[in-house]
C-alpha positions as CSV (number, residue, x, y, z in Angstrom):
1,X,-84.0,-8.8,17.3
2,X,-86.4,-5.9,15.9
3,X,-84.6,-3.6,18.0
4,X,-81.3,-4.9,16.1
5,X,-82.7,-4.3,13.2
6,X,-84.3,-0.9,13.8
7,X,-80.8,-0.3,14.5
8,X,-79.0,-1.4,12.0
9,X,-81.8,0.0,9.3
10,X,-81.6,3.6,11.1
11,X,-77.5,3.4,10.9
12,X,-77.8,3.4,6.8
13,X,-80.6,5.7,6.5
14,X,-77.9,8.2,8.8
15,X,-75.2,7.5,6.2
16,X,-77.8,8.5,3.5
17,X,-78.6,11.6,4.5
18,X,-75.4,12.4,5.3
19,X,-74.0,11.3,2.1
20,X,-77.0,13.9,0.3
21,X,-75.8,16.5,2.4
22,X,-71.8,16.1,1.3
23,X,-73.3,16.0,-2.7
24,X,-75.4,18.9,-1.8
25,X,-78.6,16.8,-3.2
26,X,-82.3,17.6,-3.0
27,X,-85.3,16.7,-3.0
28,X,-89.0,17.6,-4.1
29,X,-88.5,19.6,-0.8
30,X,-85.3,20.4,-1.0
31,X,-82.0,19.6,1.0
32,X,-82.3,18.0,4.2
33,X,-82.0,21.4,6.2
34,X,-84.9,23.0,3.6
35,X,-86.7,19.5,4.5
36,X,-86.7,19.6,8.5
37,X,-88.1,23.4,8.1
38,X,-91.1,22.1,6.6
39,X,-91.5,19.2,8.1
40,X,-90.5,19.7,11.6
41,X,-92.1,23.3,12.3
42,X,-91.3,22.7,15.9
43,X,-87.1,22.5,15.8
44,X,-86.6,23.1,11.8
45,X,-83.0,22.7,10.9
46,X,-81.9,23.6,14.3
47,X,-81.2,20.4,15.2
48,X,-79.9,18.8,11.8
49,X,-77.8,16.2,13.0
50,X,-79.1,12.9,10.6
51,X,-77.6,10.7,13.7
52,X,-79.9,13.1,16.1
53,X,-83.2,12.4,13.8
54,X,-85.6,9.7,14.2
55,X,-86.3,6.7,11.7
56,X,-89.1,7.8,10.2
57,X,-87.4,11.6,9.7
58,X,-84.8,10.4,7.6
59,X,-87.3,7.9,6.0
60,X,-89.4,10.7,4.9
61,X,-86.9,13.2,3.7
62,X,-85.4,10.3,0.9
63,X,-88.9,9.4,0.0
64,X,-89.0,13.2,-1.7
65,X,-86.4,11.8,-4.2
66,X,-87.7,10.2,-7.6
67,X,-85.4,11.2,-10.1
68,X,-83.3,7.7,-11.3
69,X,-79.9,8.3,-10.7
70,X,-80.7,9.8,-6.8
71,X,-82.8,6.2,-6.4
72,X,-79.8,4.0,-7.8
73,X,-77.4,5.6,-5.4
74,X,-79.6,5.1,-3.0
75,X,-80.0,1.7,-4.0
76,X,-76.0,1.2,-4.2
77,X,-75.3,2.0,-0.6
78,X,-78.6,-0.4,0.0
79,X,-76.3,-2.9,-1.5
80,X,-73.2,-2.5,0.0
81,X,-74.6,-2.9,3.4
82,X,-77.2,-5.8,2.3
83,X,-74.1,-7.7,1.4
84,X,-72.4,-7.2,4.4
85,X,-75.0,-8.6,7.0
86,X,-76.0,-11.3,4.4
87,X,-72.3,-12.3,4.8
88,X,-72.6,-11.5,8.9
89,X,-76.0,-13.1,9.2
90,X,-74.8,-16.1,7.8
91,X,-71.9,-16.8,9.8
92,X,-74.4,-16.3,13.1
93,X,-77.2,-18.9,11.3
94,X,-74.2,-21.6,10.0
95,X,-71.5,-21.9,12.3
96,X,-71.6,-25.4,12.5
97,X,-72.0,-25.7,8.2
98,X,-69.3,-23.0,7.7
99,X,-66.7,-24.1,5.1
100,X,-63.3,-23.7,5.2
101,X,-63.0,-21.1,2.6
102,X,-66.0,-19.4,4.3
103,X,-64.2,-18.9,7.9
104,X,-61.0,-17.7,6.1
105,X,-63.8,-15.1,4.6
106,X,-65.1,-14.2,8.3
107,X,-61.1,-14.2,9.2
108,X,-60.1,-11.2,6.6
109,X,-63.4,-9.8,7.4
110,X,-62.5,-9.6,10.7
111,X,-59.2,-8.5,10.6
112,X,-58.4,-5.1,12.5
113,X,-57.0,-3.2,9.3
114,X,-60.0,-4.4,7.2
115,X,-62.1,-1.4,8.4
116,X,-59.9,1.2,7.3
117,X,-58.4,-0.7,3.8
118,X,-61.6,-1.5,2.7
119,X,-63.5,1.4,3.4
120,X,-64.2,2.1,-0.7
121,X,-65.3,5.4,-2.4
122,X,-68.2,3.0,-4.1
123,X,-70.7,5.4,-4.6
124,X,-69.1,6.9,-7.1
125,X,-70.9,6.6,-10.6
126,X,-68.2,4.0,-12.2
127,X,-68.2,2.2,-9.1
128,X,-69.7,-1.4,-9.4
129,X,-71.2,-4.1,-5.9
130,X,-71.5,-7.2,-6.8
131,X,-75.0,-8.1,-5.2
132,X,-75.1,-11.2,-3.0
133,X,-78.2,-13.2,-2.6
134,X,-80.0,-14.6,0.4
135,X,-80.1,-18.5,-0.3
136,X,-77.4,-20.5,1.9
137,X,-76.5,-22.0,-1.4
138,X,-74.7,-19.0,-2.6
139,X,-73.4,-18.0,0.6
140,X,-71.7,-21.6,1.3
141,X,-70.4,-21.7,-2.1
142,X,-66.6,-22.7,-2.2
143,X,-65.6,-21.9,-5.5
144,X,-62.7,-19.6,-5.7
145,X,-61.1,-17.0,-8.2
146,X,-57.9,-15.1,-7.5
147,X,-57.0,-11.5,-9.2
148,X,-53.9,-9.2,-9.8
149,X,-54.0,-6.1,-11.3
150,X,-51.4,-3.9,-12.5
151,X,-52.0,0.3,-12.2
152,X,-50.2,3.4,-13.9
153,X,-50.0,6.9,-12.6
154,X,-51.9,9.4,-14.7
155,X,-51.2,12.6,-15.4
156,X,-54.3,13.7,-13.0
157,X,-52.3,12.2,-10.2
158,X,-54.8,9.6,-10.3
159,X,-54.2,5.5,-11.0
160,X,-55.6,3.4,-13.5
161,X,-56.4,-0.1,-14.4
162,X,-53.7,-1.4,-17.0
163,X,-53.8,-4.9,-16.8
164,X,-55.9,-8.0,-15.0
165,X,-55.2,-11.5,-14.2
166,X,-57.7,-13.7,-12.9
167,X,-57.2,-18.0,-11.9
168,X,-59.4,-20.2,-10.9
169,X,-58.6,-22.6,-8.0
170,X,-57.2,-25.0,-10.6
171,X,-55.0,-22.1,-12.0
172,X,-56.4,-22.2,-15.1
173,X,-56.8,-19.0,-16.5
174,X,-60.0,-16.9,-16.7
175,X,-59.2,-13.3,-17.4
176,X,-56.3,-12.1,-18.8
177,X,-56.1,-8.7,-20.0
178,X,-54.5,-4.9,-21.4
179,X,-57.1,-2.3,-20.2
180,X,-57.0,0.9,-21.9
181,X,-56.6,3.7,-19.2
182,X,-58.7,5.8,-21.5
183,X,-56.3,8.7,-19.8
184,X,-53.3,10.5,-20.2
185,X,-50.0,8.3,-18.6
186,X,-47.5,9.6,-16.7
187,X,-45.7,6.6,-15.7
188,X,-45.8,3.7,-16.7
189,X,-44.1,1.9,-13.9
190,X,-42.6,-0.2,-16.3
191,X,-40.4,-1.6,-13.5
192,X,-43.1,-2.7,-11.7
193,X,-46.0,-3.4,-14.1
194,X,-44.0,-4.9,-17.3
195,X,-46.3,-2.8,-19.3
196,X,-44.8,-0.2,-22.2
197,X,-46.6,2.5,-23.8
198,X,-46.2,0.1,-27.1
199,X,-48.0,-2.6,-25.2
200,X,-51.0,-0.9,-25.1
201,X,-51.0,0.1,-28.8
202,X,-54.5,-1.1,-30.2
203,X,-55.6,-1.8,-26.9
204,X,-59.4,-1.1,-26.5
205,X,-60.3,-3.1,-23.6
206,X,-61.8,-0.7,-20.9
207,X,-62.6,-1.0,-17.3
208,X,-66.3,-1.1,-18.0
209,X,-65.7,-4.2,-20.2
210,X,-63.3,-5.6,-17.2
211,X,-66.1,-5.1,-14.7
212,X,-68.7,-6.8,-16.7
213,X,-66.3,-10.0,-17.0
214,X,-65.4,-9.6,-13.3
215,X,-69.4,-9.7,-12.2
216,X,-69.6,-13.1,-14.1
217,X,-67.0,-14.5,-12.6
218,X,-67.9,-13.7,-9.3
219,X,-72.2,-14.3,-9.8
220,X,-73.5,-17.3,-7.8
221,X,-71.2,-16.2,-4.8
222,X,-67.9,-17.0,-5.9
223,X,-64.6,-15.6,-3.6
224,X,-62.3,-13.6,-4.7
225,X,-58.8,-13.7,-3.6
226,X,-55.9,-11.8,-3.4
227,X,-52.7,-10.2,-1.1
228,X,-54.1,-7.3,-0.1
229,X,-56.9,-7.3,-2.4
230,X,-58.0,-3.8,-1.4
231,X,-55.6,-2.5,-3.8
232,X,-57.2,-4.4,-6.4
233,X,-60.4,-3.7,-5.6
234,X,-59.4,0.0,-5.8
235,X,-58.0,-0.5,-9.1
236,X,-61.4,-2.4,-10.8
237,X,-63.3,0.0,-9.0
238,X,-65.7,-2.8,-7.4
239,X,-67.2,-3.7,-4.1
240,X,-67.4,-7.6,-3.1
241,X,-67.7,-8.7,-0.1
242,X,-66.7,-12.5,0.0
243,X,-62.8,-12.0,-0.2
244,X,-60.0,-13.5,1.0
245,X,-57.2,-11.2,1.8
246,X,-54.2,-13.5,2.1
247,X,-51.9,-10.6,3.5
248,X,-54.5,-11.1,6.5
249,X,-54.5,-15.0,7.0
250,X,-51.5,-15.7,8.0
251,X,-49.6,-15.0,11.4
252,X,-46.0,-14.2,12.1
253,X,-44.0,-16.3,14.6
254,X,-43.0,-13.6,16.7
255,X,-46.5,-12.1,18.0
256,X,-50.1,-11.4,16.7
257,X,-51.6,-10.3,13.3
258,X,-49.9,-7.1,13.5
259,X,-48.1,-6.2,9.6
260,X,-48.6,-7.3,6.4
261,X,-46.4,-9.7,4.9
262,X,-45.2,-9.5,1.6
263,X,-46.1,-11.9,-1.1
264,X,-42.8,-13.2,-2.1
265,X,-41.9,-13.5,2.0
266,X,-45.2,-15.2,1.9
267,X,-44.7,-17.6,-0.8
268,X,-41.3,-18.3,0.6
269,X,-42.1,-19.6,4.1
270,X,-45.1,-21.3,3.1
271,X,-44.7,-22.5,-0.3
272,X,-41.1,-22.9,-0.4
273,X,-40.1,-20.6,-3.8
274,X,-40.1,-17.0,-4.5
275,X,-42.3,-15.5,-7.1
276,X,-39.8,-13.2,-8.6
277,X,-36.2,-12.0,-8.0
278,X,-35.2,-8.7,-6.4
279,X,-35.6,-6.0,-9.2
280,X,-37.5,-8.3,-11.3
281,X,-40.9,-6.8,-12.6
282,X,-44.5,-8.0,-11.6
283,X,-46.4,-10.9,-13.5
284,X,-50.0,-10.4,-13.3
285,X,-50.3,-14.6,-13.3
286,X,-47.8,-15.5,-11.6
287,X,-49.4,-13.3,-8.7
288,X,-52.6,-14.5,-9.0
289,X,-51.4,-18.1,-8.9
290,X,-49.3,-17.3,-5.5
291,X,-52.6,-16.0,-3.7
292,X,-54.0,-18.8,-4.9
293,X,-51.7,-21.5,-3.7
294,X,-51.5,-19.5,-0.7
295,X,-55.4,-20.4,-0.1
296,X,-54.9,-23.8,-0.5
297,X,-52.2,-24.4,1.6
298,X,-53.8,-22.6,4.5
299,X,-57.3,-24.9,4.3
300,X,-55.0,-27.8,3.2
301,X,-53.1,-27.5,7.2
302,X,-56.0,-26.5,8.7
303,X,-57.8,-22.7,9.2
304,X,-57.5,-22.9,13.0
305,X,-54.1,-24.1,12.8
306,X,-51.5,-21.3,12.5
307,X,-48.9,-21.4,9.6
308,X,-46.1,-19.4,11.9
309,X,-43.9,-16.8,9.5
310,X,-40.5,-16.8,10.6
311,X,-38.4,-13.7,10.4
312,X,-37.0,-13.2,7.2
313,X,-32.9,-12.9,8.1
314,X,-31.6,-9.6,7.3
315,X,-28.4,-9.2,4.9
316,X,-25.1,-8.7,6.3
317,X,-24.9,-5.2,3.9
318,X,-28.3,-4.0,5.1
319,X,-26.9,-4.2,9.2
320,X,-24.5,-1.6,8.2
321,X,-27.4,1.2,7.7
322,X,-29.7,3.3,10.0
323,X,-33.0,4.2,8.7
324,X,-33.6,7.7,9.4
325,X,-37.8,8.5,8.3
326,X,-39.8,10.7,8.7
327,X,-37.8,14.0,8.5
328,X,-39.5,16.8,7.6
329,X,-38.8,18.4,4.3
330,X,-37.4,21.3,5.6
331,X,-34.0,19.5,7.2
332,X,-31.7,19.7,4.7
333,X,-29.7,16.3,4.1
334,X,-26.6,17.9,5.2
335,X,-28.3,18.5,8.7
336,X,-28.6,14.6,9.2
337,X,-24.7,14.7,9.6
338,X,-25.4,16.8,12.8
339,X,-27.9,14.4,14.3
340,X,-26.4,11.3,13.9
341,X,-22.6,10.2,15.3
342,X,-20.6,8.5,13.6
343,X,-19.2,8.4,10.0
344,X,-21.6,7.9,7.2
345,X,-23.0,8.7,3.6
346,X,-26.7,9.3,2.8
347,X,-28.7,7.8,0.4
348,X,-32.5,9.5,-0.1
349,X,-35.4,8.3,-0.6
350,X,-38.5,10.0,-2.6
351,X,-40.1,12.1,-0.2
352,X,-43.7,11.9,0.8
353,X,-45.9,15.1,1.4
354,X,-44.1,17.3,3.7
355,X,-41.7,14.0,5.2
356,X,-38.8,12.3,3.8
357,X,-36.3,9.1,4.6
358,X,-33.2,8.5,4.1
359,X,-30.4,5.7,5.0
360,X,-27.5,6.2,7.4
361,X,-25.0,3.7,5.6
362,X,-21.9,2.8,7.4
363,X,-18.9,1.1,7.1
364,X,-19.7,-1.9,8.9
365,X,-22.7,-3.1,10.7
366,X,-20.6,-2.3,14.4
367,X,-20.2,1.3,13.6
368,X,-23.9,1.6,12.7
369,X,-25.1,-0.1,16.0
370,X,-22.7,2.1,17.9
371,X,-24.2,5.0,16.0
372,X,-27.1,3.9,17.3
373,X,-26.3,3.4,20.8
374,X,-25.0,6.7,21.1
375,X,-27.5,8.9,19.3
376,X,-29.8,10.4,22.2
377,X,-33.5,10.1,21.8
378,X,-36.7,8.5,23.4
379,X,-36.5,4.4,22.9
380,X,-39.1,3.1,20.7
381,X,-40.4,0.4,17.8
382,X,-41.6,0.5,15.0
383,X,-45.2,-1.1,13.7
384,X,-42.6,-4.0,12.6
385,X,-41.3,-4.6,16.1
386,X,-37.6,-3.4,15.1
387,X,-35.8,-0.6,17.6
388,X,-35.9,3.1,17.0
389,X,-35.5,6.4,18.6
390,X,-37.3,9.3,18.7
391,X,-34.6,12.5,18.5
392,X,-35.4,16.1,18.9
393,X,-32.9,18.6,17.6
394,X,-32.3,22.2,16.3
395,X,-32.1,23.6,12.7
396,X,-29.7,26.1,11.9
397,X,-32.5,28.4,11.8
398,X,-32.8,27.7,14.9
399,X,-36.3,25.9,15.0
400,X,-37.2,22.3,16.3
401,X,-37.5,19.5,14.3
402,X,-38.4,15.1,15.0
403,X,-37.1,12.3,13.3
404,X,-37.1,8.6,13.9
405,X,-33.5,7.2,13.7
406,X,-34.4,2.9,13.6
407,X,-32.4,-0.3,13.2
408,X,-32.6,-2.7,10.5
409,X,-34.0,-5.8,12.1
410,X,-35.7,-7.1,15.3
411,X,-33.7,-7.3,18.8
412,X,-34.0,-10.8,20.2
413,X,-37.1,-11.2,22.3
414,X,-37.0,-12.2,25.9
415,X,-37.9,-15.8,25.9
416,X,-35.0,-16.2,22.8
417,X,-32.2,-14.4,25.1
418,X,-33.2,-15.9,28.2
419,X,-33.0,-19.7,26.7
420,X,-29.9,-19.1,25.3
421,X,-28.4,-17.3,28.6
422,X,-29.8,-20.8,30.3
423,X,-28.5,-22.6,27.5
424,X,-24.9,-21.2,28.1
425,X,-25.0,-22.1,31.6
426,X,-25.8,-25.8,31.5
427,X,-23.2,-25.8,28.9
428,X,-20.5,-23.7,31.0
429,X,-21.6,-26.1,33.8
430,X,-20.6,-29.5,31.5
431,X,-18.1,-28.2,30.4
432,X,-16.7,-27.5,34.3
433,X,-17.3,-31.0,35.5
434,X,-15.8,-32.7,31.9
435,X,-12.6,-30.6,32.8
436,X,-12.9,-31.7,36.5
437,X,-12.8,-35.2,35.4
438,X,-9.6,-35.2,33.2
439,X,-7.4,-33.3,35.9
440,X,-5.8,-36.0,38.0
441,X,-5.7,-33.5,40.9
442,X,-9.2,-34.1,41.4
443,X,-10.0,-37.6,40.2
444,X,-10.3,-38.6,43.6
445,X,-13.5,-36.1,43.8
446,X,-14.9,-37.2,40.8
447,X,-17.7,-39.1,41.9
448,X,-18.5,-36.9,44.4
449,X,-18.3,-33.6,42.2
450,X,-20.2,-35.5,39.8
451,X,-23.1,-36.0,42.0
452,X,-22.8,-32.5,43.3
453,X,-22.9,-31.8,39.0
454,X,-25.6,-33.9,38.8
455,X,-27.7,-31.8,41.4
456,X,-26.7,-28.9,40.0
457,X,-27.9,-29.6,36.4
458,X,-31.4,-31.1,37.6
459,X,-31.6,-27.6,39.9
460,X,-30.5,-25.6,37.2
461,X,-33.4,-27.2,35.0
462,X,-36.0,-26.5,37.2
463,X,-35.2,-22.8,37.5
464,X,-34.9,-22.9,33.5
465,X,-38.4,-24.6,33.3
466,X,-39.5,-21.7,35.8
467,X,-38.1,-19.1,34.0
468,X,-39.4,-20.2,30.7
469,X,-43.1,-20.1,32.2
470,X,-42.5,-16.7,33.8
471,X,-40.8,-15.7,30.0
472,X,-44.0,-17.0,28.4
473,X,-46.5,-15.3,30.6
474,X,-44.1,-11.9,30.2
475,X,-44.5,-12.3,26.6
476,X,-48.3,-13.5,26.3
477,X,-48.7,-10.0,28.1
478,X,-46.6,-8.3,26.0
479,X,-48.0,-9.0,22.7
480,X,-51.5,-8.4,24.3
481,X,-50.7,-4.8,25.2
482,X,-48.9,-4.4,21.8
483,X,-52.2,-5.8,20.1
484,X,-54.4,-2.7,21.9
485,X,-51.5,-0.4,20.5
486,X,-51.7,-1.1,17.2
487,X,-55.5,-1.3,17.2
488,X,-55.5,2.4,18.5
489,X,-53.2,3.2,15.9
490,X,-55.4,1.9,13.3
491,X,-58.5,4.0,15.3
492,X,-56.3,6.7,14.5
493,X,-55.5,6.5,11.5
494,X,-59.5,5.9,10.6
495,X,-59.8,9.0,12.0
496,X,-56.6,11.2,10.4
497,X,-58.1,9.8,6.8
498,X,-61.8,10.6,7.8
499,X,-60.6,14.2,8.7
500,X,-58.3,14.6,5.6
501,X,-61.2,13.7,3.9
502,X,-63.1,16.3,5.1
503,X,-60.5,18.9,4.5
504,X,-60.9,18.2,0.5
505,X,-64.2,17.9,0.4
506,X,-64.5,21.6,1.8
């Protein structure tokens, strides 16, 4: 257990140092490379890797800072990872006293995307951690508050907090808010947000004052909830630990935690109403109510027990497109023409960084699965499960260039194909000896063919019963190897994000 511990202590104290050495801090002895030089007089800075450095190195170095605002950054990443074992620790301690709404904590906590969407910038200055306490009486607590924010694009390219909902598990409001963005607006996203320009006339509100209303909501270890939360977070610029992520509890019908479903497919399948129409804008409380329910409903049937999301049917008018994504900016959208067979028009999406997307419409939904068919390319799916193909052609300037040409919805899987293919034959069978029976030709035979029918039906159900076991195991393995893909993916995306961070920092 001290080993553990050792560990675990020496792990922060890493991320410390580090963290000086990205802010270019010092000390009464300067940085951590002028540091090792006069402390170590054996290796100096030679060997400078924090990770590389024993416990009481990288003690020593951060006990040279004093002034306040090095020691409450210190004392903030202290914090952040306090709270995180407190919440771990007591998990370990209480399985047998966990509550409901504690496990569906552990369950977003340890969900496989959690790593990377929660991985905050809170050691910034405005950033706020809601310190947890060591007493099982917090950490049990089962009281429950849900938030929705709404965000603008600054002209800085950055976003800010515009507006803040926050329910408790009654639904009765708590917070309900206009934050000033206290910067210059873009875009408003009126579409989205419902906000105007006018609305936040007189509006004085900051994020400071929603952060200090946020920390009394949430003092004495109360949850927050929300679908996909991180966003949120992001937004209010805070760090808490004890969340519920409801875009992480639940599990769709077709395979493992894999994608994030959205609210309004949420509320649909499991509460049985939408909480808007298409094109409709957002509504701060009508969001945070949703999570909410959302909650409820889950520790209503039961934590353990799965709520299965079924496919959400795809429209007749969106079968007869193609998606065609991530093209790179330099294919003109005339070029798509030569790519793709068939007869089409284009319709482009905003692009993103150097890629763009854009829809193959068609039309009807056989000439775009045709299209499909005959486009050459490597056979893939996407994160969502739905068929694409990888194409390689040549620009007219002669260089090479991807794309991902994908389909609309899902392919049947296996086990759904294979029971209707057995379906069709005991029906093709019943319907033989029914016909067999009416033809006086062959009444004679009737009770014999019917035994032989018989037979054949009870065989035919056996092989169908055996097939469906050797479906089920195909499929068990299939979504197990699919789970390890898209953890990789989300290993590597850690890492793309950790790297382009690294890139702006220099």
């Amino acid at each position: 257990m001290d080993e553990k511990i050792d560990t675990a202590e020496k792990k922060v104290l890493v991320e410390i140092v580090k963290l000086t050495q990205k802010r270019e801090m010092k000390g009464s002895k300067g940085d951590w490379k002028e540091f090792l030089r006069i402390y170590d007089k054996k290796f100096g800075s030679s060997l400078s890797d924090p990770a590389k450095r024993a416990h009481d190195v990288l003690a020593s170095f951060l006990k040279t800072f004093s002034q306040e605002d090095d020691l409450k950054f210190f004392a903030k990443i202290m914090q952040c990872h306090s709270n995180r074992d407190i919440v771990g620790q007591f998990k370990t301690k209480s399985p047998d006293s966990e509550t409901p709404e504690q496990r569906l904590v552990h369950t977003t906590l340890e969900h496989p995307l959690y790593p990377l969407d929660y991985s905050f910038g809170s050691n910034n200055e405005d950033w706020v951690v809601v310190n947890l306490k060591k007493k099982s009486k917090l950490m049990s607590s089962t009281a429950m508050h849900a938030v929705d924010c709404e965000m603008v694009l600054c002209s800085d390219g950055t976003e800010a907090l515009v507006k803040v909902c926050v329910v408790d598990h009654n639904l009765e409001l708590k917070l309900n808010e206009l934050v000033n963005p206290q910067k210059t607006v873009a875009d408003y996203r009126t579409e989205i947000t419902g906000v105007t320009a006018a609305d936040l006339d007189g509006v004085t509100f900051s994020l400071e004052d929603v952060q200090k209303s946020m920390k009394k909501l949430l003092s004495g270890g109360t949850i927050l909830v929300g679908h996909s939360l991180h966003n949120d977070l992001r937004a209010l610029k805070m760090n808490h630990v004890r969340v519920i992520d409801t875009s992480y509890i639940f599990q769709f019908s077709d395979g493992p935690i894999r994608r994030r479903p959205s609210l309004n497919n949420l509320c649909k399948s499991v509460l049985g109403f939408e909480v808007r129409k298409k094109g409709a804008s957002h509504n701060c409380l009508d969001d945070a109510c949703a999570a909410m329910k959302l909650v409820l409903a889950k520790i209503e049937h039961g934590v353990d027990n799965v709520i299965p999301l079924g496919q959400q049917p795809v429209a007749e008018t969106e079968m007869t497109k193609l998606l065609l994504h991530m093209i790179p900016t330099g294919v003109h959208s005339g070029e798509l023409h030569e790519v793709l067979p068939g007869n089409f028009t284009i319709e482009l999406k905003p692009p993103k960084k150097d890629k763009y997307s854009a829809f193959a419409i068609f039309k009807t939904s056989k000439e775009a699965y045709e299209a499909y068919e005959n486009v050459k390319g490597i056979q893939e799916k996407d994160t969502f499960g739905r068929p694409q193909k990888l194409l390689a052609f040549q620009l007219r300037t002669g260089m090479t260039a991807n794309l991902y040409v994908r389909k609309m919805a899902q392919e049947e899987s296996n086990d759904q194909m294979s029971s209707k293919k057995r379906a069709l034959v005991v029906e093709e069978t019943y319907t033989d000896y029914k016909k067999a029976k009416k033809d006086p030709k062959l009444e004679e035979d009737a009770t014999t063919d019917s035994n032989h029918c018989g037979n054949r039906l009870e065989e035919i159900d056996t092989l169908s019963q055996e097939l469906k076991q050797k479906d089920s195991e195909i499929e068990s393995l299939t979504k197990k190897l699919k789970q390890k893909d898209f953890e990789i993916s989300v290993l590597n995306k850690m890492i793309s994000s950790f790297k382009e961070g690294r890139k702006k920092k220099r």
